[in-house]
C-alpha positions as CSV (number, residue, x, y, z in Angstrom):
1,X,14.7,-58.4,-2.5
2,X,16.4,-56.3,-4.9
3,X,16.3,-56.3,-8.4
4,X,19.7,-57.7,-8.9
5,X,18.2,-60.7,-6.4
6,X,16.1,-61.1,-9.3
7,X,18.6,-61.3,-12.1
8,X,20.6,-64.0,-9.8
9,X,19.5,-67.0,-11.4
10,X,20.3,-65.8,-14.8
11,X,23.5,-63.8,-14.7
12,X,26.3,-66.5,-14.6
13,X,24.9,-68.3,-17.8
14,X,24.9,-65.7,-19.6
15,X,28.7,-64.1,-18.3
16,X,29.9,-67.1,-17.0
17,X,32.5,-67.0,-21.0
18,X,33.2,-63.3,-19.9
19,X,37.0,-63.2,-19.2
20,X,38.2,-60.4,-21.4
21,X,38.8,-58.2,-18.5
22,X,40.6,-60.7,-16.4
23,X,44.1,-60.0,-17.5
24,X,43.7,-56.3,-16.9
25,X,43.0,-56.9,-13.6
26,X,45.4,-59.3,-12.8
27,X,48.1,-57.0,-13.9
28,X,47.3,-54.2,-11.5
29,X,46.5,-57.0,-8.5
30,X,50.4,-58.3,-9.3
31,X,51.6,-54.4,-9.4
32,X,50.2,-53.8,-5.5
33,X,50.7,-57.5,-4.6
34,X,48.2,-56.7,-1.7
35,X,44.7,-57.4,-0.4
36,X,42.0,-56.6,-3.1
37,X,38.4,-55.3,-2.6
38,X,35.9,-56.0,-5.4
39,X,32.5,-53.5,-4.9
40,X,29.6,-55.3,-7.0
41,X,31.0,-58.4,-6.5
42,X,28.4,-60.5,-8.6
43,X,28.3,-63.9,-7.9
44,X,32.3,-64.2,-8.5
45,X,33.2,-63.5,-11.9
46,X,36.7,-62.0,-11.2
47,X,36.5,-62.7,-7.5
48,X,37.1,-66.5,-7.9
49,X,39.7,-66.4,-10.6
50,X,41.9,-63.5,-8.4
51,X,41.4,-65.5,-5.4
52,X,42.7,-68.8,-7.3
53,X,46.0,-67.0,-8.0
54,X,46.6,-66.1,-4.2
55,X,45.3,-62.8,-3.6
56,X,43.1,-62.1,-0.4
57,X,40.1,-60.3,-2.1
58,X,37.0,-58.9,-0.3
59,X,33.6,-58.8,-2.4
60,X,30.8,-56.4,-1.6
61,X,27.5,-56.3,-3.1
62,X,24.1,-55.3,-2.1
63,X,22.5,-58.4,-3.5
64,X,22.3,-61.5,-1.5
65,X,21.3,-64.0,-4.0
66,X,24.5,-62.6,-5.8
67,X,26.5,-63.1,-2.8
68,X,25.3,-66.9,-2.3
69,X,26.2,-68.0,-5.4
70,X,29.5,-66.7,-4.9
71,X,30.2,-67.9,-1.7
72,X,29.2,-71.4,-3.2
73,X,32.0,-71.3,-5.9
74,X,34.6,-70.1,-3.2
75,X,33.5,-73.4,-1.1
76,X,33.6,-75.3,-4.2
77,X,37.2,-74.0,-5.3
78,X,38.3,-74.2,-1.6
79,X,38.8,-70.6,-1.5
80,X,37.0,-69.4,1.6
81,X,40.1,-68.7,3.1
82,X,40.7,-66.0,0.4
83,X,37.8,-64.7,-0.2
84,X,35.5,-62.4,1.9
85,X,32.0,-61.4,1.0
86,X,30.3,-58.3,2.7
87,X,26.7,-57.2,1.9
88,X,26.8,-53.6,1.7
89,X,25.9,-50.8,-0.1
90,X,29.2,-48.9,-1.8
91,X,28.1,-46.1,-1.0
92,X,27.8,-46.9,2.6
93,X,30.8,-48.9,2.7
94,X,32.3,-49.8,6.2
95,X,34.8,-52.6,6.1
96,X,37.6,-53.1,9.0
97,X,40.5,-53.2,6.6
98,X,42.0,-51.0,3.9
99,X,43.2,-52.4,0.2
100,X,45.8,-51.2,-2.2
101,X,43.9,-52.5,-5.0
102,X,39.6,-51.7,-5.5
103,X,37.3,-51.9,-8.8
104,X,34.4,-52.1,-9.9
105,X,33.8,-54.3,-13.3
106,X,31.8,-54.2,-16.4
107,X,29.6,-51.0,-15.8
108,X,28.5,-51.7,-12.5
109,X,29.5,-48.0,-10.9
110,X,26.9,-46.3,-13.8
111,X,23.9,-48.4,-12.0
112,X,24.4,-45.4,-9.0
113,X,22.0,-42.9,-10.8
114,X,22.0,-39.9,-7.9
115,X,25.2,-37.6,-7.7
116,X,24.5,-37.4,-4.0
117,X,25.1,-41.0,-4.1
118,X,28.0,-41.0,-6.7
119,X,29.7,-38.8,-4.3
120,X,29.0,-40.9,-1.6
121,X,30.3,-43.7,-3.5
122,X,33.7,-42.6,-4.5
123,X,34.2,-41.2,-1.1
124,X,33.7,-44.4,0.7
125,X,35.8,-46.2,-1.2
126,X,38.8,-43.6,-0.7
127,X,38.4,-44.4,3.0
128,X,38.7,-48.3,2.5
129,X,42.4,-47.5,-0.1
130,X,45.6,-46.8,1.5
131,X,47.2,-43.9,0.6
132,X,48.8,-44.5,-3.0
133,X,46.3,-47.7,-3.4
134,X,45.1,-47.8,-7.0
135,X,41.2,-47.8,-8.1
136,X,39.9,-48.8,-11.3
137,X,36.2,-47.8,-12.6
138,X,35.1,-49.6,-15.9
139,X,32.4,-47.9,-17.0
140,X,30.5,-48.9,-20.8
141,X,31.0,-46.3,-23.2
142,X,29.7,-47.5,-26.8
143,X,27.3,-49.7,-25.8
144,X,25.5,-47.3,-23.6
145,X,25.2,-45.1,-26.2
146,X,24.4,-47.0,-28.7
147,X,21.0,-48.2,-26.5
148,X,20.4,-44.5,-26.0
149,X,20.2,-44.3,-29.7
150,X,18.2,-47.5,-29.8
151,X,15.5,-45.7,-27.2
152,X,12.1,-48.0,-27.2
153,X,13.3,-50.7,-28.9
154,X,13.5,-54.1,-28.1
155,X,17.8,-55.7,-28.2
156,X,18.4,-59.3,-28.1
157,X,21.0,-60.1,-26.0
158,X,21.7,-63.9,-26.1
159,X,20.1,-67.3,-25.5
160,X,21.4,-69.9,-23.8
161,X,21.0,-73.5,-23.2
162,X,21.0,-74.4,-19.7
163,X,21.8,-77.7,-18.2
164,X,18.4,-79.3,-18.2
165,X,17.7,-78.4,-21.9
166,X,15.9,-75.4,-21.6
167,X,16.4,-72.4,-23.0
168,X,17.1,-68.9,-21.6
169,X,16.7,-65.5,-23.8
170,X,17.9,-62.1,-22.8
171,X,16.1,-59.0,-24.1
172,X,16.2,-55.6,-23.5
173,X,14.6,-52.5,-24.3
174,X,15.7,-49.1,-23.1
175,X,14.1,-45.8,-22.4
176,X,16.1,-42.7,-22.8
177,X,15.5,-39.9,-19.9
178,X,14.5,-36.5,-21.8
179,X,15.8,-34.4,-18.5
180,X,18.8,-36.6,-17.1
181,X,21.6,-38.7,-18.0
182,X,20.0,-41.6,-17.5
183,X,18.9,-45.0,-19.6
184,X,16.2,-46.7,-18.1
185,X,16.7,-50.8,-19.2
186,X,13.6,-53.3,-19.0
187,X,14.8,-56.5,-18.9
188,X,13.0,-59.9,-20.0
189,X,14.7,-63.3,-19.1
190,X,12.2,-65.9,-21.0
191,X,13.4,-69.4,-19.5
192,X,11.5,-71.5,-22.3
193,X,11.9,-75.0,-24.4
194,X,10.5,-75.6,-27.7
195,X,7.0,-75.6,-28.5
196,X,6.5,-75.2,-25.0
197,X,5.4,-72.4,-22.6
198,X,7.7,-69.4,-21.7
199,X,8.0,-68.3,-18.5
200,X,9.1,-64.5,-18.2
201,X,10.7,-62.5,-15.5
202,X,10.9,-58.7,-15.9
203,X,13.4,-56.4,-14.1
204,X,13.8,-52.8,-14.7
205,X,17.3,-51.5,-14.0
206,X,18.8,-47.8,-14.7
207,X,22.1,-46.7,-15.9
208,X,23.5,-43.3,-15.5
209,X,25.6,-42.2,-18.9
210,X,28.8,-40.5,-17.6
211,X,31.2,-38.0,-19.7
212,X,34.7,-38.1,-19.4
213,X,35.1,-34.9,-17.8
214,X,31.9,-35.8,-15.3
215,X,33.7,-38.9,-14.1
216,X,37.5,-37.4,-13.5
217,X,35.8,-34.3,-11.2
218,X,34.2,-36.9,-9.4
219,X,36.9,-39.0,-8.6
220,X,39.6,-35.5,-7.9
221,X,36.5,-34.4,-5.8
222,X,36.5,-37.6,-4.2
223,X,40.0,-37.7,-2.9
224,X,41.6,-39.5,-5.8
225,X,44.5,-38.4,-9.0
226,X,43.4,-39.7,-12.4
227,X,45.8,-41.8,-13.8
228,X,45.5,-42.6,-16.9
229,X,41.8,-43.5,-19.0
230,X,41.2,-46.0,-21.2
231,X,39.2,-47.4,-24.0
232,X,39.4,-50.8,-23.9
233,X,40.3,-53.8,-21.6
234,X,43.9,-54.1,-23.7
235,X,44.3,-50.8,-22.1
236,X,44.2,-48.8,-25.6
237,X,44.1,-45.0,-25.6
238,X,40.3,-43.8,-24.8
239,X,38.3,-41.8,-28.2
240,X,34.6,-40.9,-28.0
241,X,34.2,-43.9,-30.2
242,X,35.9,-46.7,-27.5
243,X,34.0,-49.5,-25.6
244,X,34.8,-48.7,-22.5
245,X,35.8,-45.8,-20.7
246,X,38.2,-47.4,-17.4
247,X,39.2,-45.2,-15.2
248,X,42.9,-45.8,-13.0
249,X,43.1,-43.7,-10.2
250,X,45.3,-43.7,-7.3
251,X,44.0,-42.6,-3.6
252,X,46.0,-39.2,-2.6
């Protein structure tokens, strides 16, 4: 079980009002109006939605508890048809199709720490893109740094009510690496009511910090011509300064 196994039973409460990426994909899935490959998957967050609107989408993740609660909301939607679920590591990838659309959402492609790896990644995923097929890479730009900054301390990230009146809290405190670009992220889920007992799962989770400049040599290296970057979901110009950094690159 991997820690993302772990984090399962948690994630869709607490992203499960996340849309604000949605649209961006949406446009770029209407611009290659073919089939779609989503590389850390989740448990559906896009996948679904994309699905819903027609699209033949493939999701790949390495965690299976991820996996099995999105295979239950493509049941549930009657989407199976659509939708496509591989476990797999990205950097490993080996799918019997090609796409002309891939991405990988909300951070996800920072959680491969090792440039060997990175590498491997990116490369994998040209293989899988028809020549001319589009890739997108959101990666967290503000926020990352901004929990470098924070190094040691402890962030609240949300609580939630969950169905059966409980409550779940998100908190995490990260560890700066002195040698690498690197955040190390220990992560407490307290599922708890009140006055009552708390019961506390801890995962630890890393996160590489990419520059601008790192990114685009991997992706050129990698088979791919950079785009266009951007700072935001909206698509606004990227600064130093922007939430994201989302990456649109198109397989040579």
């Amino acid at each position: 079980m991997n820690e993302y196994d772990l984090i399962a039973p948690f994630y869709d409460i607490e992203h499960e009002q996340f849309n604000e990426d949605l649209e961006m994909y949406r446009n770029f899935a209407e611009l290659r109006n073919g089939p779609l490959l989503e590389l850390a998957c989740g448990s559906g967050r896009l996948l679904i939605p994309l699905a819903r609107e027609g699209y033949s989408i493939t999701g790949v993740d390495t965690s299976e508890k991820m996996l099995s609660l999105a295979r239950e909301r493509s049941q549930r939607a009657n989407l199976s048809s659509r939708v496509t679920l591989a476990q797999q590591d990205m950097s490993t990838l080996k799918l019997a199709q090609k796409f002309s659309l891939a991405f990988v959402a909300l951070g996800s492609f920072a959680h491969i720490t090792s440039r060997k790896s990175q590498q491997q990644a990116l490369a994998a995923v040209r293989k899988h893109l028809t020549t001319g097929g589009t890739f997108i890479v959101d990666i967290s730009n503000a926020d990352a740094r901004y929990m470098e900054s924070l190094s040691g301390q402890l962030l609240h990230q949300g609580t939630w009510r969950r169905d059966d009146g409980t409550l779940l809290t998100h908190m995490v405190s990260p560890a700066s690496s002195q040698s690498k670009h690197l955040l190390e992220l220990t992560h407490f889920y307290d599922q708890h009511c009140q006055g009552g007992q708390v019961s506390r799962t801890v995962i630890t989770t890393h996160l590489y910090l990419f520059e601008r400049a790192e990114m685009e040599l991997l992706l050129e290296q990698a088979g791919f011509v950079v785009k266009d970057v951007y700072g935001d979901h909206e698509l606004g110009p990227f600064t130093l300064e922007s939430q994201r950094m989302i990456f649109i690159a198109e397989a040579r």
